[in-house]
BAROTI-944799 format. One record per residue (C-alpha): y, x, z; residue number from 1. Coordinates in Angstrom, 3 decimals, m for minus. Each point is the difference from the previous one (the first is absolute). Example, Ala and Ser with C-alpha at 12.3 -4.5 7.8 and 13.67 -1.06 7.14 Angstrom:
# BAROTI-944799
((m4.500, 12.300, 7.800), 1) ((3.440, 1.370, m0.660), 2) 
END
This chain:
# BAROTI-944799
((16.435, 216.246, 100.276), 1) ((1.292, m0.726, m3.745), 2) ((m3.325, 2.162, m1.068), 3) ((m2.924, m1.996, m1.010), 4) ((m3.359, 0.501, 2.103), 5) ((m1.347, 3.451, m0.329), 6) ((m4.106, m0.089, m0.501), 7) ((m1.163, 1.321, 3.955), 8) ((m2.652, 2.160, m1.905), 9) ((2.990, 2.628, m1.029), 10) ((0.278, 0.258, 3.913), 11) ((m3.485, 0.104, 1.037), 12) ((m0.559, 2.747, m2.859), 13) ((2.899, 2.112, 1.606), 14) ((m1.193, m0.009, 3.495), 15) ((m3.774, 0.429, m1.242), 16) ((1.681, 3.221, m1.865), 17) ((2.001, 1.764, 3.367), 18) ((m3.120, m1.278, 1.891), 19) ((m1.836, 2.075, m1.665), 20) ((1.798, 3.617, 0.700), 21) ((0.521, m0.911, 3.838), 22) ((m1.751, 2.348, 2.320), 23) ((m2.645, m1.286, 2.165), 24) ((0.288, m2.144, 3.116), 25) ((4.067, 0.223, m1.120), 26) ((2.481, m3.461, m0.158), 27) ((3.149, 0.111, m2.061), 28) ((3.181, m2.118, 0.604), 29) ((2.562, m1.333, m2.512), 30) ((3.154, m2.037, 0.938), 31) ((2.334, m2.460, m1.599), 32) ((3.832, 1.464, m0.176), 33) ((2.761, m1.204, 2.596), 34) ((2.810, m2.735, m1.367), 35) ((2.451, 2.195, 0.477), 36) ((3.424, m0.953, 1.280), 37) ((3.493, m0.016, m1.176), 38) ((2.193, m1.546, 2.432), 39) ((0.363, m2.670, 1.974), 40) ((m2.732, m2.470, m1.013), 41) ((m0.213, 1.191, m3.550), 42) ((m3.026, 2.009, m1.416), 43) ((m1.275, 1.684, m3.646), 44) ((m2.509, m2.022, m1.468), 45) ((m3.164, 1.081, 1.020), 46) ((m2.209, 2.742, m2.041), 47) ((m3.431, 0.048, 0.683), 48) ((m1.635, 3.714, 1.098), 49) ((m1.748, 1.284, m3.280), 50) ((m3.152, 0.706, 1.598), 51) ((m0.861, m2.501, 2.143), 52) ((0.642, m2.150, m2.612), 53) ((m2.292, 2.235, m2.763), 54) ((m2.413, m0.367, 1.939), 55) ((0.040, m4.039, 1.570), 56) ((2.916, m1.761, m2.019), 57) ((1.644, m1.318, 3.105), 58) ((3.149, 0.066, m0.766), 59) ((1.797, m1.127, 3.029), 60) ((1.290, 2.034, 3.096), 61) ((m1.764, 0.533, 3.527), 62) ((m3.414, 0.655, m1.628), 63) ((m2.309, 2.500, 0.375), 64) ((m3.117, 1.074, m1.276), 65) ((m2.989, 1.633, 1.335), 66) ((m2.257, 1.752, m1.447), 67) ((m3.241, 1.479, 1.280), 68) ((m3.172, 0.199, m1.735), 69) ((m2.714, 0.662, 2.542), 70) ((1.139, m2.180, 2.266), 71) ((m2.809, m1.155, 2.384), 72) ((0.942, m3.239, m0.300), 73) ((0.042, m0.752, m3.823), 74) ((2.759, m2.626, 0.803), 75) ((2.525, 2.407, 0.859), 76) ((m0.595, 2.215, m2.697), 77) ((2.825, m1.513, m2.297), 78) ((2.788, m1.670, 2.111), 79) ((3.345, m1.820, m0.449), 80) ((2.727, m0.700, 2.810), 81) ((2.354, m2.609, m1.152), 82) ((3.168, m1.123, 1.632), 83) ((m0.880, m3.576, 1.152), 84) ((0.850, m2.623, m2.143), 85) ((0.822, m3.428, 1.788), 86) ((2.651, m3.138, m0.489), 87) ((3.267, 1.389, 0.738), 88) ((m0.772, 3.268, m1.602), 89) ((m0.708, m2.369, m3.405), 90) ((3.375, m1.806, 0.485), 91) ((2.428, 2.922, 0.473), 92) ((m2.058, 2.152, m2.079), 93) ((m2.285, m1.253, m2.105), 94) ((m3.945, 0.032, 0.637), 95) ((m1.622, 3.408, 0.580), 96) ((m3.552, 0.982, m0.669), 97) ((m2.893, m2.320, 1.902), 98) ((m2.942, 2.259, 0.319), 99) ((m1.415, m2.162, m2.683), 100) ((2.645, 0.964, m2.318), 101) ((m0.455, 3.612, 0.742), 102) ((m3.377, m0.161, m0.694), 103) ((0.772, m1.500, m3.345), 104) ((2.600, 2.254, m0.541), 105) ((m1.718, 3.575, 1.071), 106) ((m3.647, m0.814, 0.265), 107) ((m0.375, 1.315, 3.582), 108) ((m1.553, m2.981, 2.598), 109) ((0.771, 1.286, 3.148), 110) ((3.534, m0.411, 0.828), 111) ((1.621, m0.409, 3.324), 112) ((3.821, m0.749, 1.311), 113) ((1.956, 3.306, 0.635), 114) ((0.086, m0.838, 3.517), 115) ((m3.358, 0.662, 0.296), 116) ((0.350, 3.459, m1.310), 117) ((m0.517, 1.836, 3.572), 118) ((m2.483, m1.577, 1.308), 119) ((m2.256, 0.363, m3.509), 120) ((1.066, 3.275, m0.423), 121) ((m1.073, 1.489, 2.917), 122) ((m3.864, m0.652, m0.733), 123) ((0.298, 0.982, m3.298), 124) ((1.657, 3.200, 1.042), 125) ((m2.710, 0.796, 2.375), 126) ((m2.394, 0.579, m3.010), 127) ((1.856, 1.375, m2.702), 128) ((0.482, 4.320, 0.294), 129) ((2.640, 0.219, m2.710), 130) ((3.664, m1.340, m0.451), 131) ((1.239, m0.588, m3.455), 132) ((3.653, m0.220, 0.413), 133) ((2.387, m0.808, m2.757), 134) ((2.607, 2.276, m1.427), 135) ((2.549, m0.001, m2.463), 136) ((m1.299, 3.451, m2.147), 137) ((1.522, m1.187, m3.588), 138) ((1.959, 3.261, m1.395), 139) ((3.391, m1.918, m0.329), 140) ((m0.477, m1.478, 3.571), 141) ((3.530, 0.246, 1.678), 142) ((m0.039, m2.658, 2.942), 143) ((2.550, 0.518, 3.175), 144) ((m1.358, m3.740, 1.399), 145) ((m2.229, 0.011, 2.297), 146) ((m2.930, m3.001, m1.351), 147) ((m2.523, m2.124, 1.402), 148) ((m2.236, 1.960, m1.114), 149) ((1.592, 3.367, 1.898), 150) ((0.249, m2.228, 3.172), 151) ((m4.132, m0.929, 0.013), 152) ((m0.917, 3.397, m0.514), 153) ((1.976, 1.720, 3.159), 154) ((m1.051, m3.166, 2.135), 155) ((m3.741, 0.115, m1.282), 156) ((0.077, 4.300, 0.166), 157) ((1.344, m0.610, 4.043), 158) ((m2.317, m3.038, 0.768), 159) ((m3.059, 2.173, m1.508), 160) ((0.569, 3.577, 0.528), 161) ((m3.704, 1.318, m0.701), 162) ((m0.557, m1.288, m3.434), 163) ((0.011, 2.184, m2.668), 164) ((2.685, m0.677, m2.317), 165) ((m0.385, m0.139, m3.943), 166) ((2.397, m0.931, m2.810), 167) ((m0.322, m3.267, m2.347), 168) ((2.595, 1.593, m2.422), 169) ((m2.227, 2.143, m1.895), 170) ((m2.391, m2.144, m0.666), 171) ((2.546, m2.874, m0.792), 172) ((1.998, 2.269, m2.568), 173) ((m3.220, 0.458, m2.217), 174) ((m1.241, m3.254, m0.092), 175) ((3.457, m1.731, m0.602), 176) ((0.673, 2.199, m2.652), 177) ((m2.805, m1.419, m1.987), 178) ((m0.056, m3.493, m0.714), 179) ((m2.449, m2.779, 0.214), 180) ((0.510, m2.651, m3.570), 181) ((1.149, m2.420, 2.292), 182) ((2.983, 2.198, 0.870), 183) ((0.845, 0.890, m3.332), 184) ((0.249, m3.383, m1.024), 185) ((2.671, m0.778, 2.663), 186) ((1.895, 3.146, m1.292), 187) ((m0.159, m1.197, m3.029), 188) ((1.120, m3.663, 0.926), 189) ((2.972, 2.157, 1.566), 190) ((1.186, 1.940, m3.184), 191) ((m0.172, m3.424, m2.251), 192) ((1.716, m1.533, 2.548), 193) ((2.753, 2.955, m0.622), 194) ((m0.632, m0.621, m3.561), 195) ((1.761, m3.645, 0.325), 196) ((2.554, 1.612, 2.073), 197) ((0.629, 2.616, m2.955), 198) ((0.032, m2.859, m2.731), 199) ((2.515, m2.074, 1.928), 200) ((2.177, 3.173, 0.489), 201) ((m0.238, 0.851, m3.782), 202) ((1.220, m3.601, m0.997), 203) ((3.078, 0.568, 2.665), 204) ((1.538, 3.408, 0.084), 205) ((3.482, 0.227, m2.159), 206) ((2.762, 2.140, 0.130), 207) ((2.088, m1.021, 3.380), 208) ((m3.139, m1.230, 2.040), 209) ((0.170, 1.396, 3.733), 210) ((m3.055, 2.450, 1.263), 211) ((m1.208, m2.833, 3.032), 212) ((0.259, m2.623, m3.085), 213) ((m2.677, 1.760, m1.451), 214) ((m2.044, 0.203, 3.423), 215) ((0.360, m3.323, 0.212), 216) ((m1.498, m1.486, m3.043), 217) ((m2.941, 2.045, 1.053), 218) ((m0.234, m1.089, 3.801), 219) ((0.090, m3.398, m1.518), 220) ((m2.869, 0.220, m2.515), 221) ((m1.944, 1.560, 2.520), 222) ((0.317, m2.284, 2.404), 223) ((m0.746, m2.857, m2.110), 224) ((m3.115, 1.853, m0.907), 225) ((m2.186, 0.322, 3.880), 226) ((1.645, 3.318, 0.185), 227) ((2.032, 0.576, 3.648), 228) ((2.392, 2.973, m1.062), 229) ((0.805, 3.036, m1.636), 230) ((m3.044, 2.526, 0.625), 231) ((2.774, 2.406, 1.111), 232) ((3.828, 0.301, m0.240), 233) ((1.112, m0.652, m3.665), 234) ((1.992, 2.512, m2.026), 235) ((2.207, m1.806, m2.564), 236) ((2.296, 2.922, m1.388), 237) ((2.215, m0.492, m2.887), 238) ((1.442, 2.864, m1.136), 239) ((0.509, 3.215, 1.964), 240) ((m1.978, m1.567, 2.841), 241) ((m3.009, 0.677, m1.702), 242) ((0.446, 3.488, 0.782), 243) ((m0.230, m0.353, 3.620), 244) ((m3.794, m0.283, 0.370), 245) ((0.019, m2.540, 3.038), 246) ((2.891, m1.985, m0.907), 247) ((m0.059, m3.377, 2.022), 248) ((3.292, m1.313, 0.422), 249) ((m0.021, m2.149, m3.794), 250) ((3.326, m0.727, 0.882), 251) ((1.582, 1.346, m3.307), 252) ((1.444, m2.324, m3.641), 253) ((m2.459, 0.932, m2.947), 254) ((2.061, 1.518, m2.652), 255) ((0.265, m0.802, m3.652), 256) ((m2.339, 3.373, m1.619), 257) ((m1.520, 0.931, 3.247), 258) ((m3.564, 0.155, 0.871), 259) ((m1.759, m1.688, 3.467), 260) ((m2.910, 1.527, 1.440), 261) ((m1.959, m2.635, 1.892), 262) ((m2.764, 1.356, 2.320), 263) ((m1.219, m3.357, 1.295), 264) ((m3.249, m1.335, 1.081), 265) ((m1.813, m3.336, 1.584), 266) ((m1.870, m0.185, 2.638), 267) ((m3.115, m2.068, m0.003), 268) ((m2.211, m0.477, 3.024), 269) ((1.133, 2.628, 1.713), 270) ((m0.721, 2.137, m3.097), 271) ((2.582, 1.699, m1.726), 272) ((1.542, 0.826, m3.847), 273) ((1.784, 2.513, m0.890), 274) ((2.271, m0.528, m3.549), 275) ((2.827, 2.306, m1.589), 276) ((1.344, m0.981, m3.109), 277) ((3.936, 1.059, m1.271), 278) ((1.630, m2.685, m2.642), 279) ((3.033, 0.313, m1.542), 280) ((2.750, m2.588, 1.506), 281) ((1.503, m0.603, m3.784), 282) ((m3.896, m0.956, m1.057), 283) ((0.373, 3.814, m2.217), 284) ((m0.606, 3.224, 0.540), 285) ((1.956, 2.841, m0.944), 286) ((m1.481, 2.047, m2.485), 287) ((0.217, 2.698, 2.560), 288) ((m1.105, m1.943, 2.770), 289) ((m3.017, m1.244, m1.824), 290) ((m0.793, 3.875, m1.047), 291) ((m0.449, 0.753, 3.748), 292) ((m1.490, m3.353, 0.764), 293) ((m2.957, 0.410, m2.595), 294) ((m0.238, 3.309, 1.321), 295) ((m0.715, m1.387, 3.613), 296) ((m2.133, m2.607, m1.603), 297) ((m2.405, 2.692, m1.522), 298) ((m0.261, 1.947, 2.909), 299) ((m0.583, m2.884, 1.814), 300) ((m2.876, m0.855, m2.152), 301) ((m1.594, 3.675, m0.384), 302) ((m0.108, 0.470, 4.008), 303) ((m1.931, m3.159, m0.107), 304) ((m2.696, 1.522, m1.736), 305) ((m0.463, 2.552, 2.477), 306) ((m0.880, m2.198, 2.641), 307) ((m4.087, 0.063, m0.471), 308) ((m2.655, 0.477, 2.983), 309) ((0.258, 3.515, 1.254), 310) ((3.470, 0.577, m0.666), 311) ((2.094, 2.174, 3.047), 312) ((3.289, m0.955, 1.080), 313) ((1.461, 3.112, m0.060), 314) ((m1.227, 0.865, m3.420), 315) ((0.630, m3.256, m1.591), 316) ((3.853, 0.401, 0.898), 317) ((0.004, 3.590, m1.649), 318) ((m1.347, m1.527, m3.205), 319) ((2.978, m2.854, 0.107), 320) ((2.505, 2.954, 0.249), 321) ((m1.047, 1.326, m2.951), 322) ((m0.099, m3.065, m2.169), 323) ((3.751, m1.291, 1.391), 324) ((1.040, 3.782, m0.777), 325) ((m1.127, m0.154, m3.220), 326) ((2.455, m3.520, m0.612), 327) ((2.892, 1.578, 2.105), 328) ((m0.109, 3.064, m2.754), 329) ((m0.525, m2.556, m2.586), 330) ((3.435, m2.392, 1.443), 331) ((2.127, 3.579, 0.331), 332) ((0.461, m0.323, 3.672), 333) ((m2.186, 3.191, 0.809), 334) ((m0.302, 2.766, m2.617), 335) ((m2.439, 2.783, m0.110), 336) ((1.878, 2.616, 2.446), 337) ((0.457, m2.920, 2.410), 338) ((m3.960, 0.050, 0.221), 339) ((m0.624, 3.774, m0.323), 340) ((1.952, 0.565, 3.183), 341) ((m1.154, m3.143, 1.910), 342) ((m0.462, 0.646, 3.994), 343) ((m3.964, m0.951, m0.186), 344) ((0.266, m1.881, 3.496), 345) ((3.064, m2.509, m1.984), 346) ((m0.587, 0.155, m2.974), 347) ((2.489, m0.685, m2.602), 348) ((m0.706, m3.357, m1.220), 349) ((0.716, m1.002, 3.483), 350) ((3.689, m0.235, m0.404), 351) ((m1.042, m3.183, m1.728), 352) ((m2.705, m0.878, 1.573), 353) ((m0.153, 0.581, 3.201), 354) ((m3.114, m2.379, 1.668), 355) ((m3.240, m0.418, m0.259), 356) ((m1.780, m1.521, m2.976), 357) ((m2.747, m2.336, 2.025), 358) ((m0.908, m1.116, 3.421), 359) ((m2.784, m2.298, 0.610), 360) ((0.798, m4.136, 0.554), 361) ((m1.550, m2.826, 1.628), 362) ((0.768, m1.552, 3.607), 363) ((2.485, 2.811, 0.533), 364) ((2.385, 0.378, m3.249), 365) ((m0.795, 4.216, 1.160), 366) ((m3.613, m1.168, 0.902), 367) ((m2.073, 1.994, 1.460), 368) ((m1.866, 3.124, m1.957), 369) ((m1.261, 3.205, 1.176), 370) ((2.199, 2.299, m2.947), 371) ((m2.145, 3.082, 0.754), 372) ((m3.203, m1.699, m0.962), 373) ((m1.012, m0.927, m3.921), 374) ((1.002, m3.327, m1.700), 375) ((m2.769, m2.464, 0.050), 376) ((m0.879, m3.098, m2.020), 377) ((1.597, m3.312, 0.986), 378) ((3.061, 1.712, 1.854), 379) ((3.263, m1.504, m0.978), 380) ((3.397, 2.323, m1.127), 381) ((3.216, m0.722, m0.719), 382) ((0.982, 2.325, m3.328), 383) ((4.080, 0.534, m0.091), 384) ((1.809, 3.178, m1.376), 385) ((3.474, m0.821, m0.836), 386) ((3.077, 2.577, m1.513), 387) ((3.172, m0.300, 2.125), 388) ((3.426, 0.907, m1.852), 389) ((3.224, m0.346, 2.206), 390) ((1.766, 1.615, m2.348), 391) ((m0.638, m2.195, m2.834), 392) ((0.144, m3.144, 2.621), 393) ((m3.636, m1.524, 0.086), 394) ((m3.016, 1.189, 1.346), 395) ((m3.158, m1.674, m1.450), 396) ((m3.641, m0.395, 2.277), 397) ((m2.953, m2.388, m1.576), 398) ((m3.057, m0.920, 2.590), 399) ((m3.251, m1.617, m0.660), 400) ((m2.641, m0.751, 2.476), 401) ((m3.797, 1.005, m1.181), 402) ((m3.891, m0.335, 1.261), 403) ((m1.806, 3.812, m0.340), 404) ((m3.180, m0.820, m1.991), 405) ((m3.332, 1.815, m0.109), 406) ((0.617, 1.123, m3.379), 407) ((2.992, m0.336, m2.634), 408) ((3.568, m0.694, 0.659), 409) ((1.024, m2.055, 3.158), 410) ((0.729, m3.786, m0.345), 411) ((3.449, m0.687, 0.135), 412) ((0.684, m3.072, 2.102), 413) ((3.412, m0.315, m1.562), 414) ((m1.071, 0.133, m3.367), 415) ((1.506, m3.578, m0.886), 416) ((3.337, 1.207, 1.386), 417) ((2.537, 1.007, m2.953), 418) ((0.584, 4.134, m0.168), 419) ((0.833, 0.425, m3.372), 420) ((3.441, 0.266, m0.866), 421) ((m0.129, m2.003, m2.944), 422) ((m1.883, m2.471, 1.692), 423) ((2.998, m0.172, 3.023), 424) ((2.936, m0.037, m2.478), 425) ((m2.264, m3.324, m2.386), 426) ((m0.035, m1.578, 3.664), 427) ((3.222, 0.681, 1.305), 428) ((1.265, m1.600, m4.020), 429) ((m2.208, m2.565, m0.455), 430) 
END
């Protein structure tokens, strides 16, 4: 791993935490993702499985971890089964986890080869009541592929018909959501990681630069800095690209007087950032594009505030319609009769705004986050309105990443990243 050695008490902390909420006599199961195939001999790189790695660090595939509190046999109450490491496995591949190093690594002492996995299983099986099984429950979940994780779970169900069955998800979506210090420092190693990115872009964007140029001075800086990849699929979109919201292709010249919305993040650990900034590809705004962009700016920085302990989803994202309403008047794209005779379930601001303000952020770029249930300290958001304008060519979206506190205004982990638009055009002139 590029990463630098996570402290094992982040990991022992997590498992202490879903330990806690599991019902008596019950054992849970997490599992590493496939390497999943392209063709031929060719595979992606691998991804570790969020949880399993939340919760032990492992980060390699064939793993599994077991969890089961009251265990008879306080050895087996926190286990690890580890692909087997061995010579030719270290020269094709490069060394796996010994059990010493996954001891190091995840805190847990008893550890056994996956082939062993039957044969321990069954007397562990024979005392525990309850199955935990793990599903993917996250509200934007969309998987057609079948994981390693879906494969245990019918083979375990069929091999062990009378245990009751419970779900890890639950549990896992509220404790992921709030995050330990030791988490929020990787995030934040993430975001200045994007920071560098940002600052290298800002130095290199001029009129006639290509879209993937662009990428590529930020793959570069974060590679140089630990980081693996992009935390998700960048959008670079000069232009009238910016107007498609999930624009991917950067594939387009930046034009002399057009704006490029970057929505680009680092990943870190396994952890993720989440950045959208818009610059101007002549190093100047328009005084019409900087009207809508300091418009943006300020709502960007007023739906902050609202992010406080005890804060509702749903309510929180009324309160951001009114404030970006309020600047749409204000800019002349909506006037008062627009809003009068708004449809209440699309309201009209939505014809320039059309997504969601927040989502939460950590392992999963959407991380995980109950939206029904009240905003609590030490949760981390992603705050990003934007104003889209196809008809006047450029659409405009600004992002920052920030840490819910117990009371004030959240922290924003990209505070050392440039917003301003005075600040980006002194940069992009220096």
């Amino acid at each position: 791993m590029k990463y630098h050695k996570i402290d094992s008490k982040l990991f022992i902390k997590n498992r202490k935490n879903f330990a806690a909420q599991m019902q008596p006599k019950s054992i849970a199961f997490f599992n590493s993702n496939d390497i999943y195939p392209i063709s031929a001999d060719s595979t992606m790189p691998f991804e570790q499985h969020r949880d399993i790695f939340y919760l032990s660090g492992v980060d390699q595939e064939e793993s599994i971890l077991v969890l089961f509190p009251d265990c008879p046999n306080p050895k087996n109450r926190e286990v690890l089964f580890l692909k087997e490491t061995n010579e030719h496995i270290a020269v094709w591949e490069g060394e796996k986890l010994t059990k010493d190093a996954a001891f190091k690594t995840s805190g847990i002492k008893t550890v056994y080869w996956i082939q062993d996995l039957d044969k321990v299983l069954f007397e562990m099986m024979t005392q525990a009541e309850t199955v935990y099984i793990n599903t993917n429950e996250h509200y934007r979940a969309n998987v057609e592929t079948e994981t390693r994780e879906d494969r245990f779970t019918k083979w375990l169900k069929d091999k062990y018909p009378a245990h009751r069955v419970a779900k890890s998800n639950p549990i896992l979506q509220r404790l992921r959501s709030v995050k330990d210090q030791i988490e929020i420092d990787l995030i934040q190693h993430a975001c200045d990681i994007t920071e560098k990115g940002f600052r290298r872009v800002l130095d290199f964007v001029k009129p006639g630069v290509w879209e993937f140029d662009i990428e590529a001075e930020f793959m570069h800086e974060f590679l140089r800095n630990r980081s693996k990849k992009f935390a998700y699929t960048p959008i670079v979109a000069s232009g009238n690209n910016a107007n498609v919201l999930h624009y991917i292709e950067n594939n387009q010249q930046c034009q002399a007087g057009d704006l490029i919305l970057l929505d680009v993040g680092a990943e870190y650990a396994n952890y993720s950032s989440d950045m959208s900034r818009t610059i101007p590809v002549s190093g100047r705004f328009t005084k019409r594009q900087k009207e809508v962009y300091n418009a943006v700016n300020r709502v960007k920085n007023e739906a902050t505030k609202l992010l406080v302990p005890g804060t509702l989803w749903k309510e929180y994202h009324e309160e951001v319609g009114k404030i970006i309403t309020k600047e749409l008047l204000d800019l002349k794209l909506l006037d008062k009769t627009d809003v009068k005779n708004e449809n209440p379930e699309w309201p009209a601001y939505k014809k320039y705004f059309m997504h969601g303000t927040s989502h939460h952020m950590g392992l999963d770029t959407h991380d995980y986050g109950i939206l029904t249930e009240p905003m609590q300290p030490n949760m981390v958001f992603t705050v990003e309105p934007g104003i889209y304008i196809p008809d006047e060519g450029f659409g405009i979206r600004l992002e920052d990443d920030v840490v819910i506190q117990k009371t004030g205004e959240p922290f924003n982990l990209m505070r050392n990243i440039p917003i301003e638009a005075d600040e980006i055009e002194e940069l992009m002139n220096k």
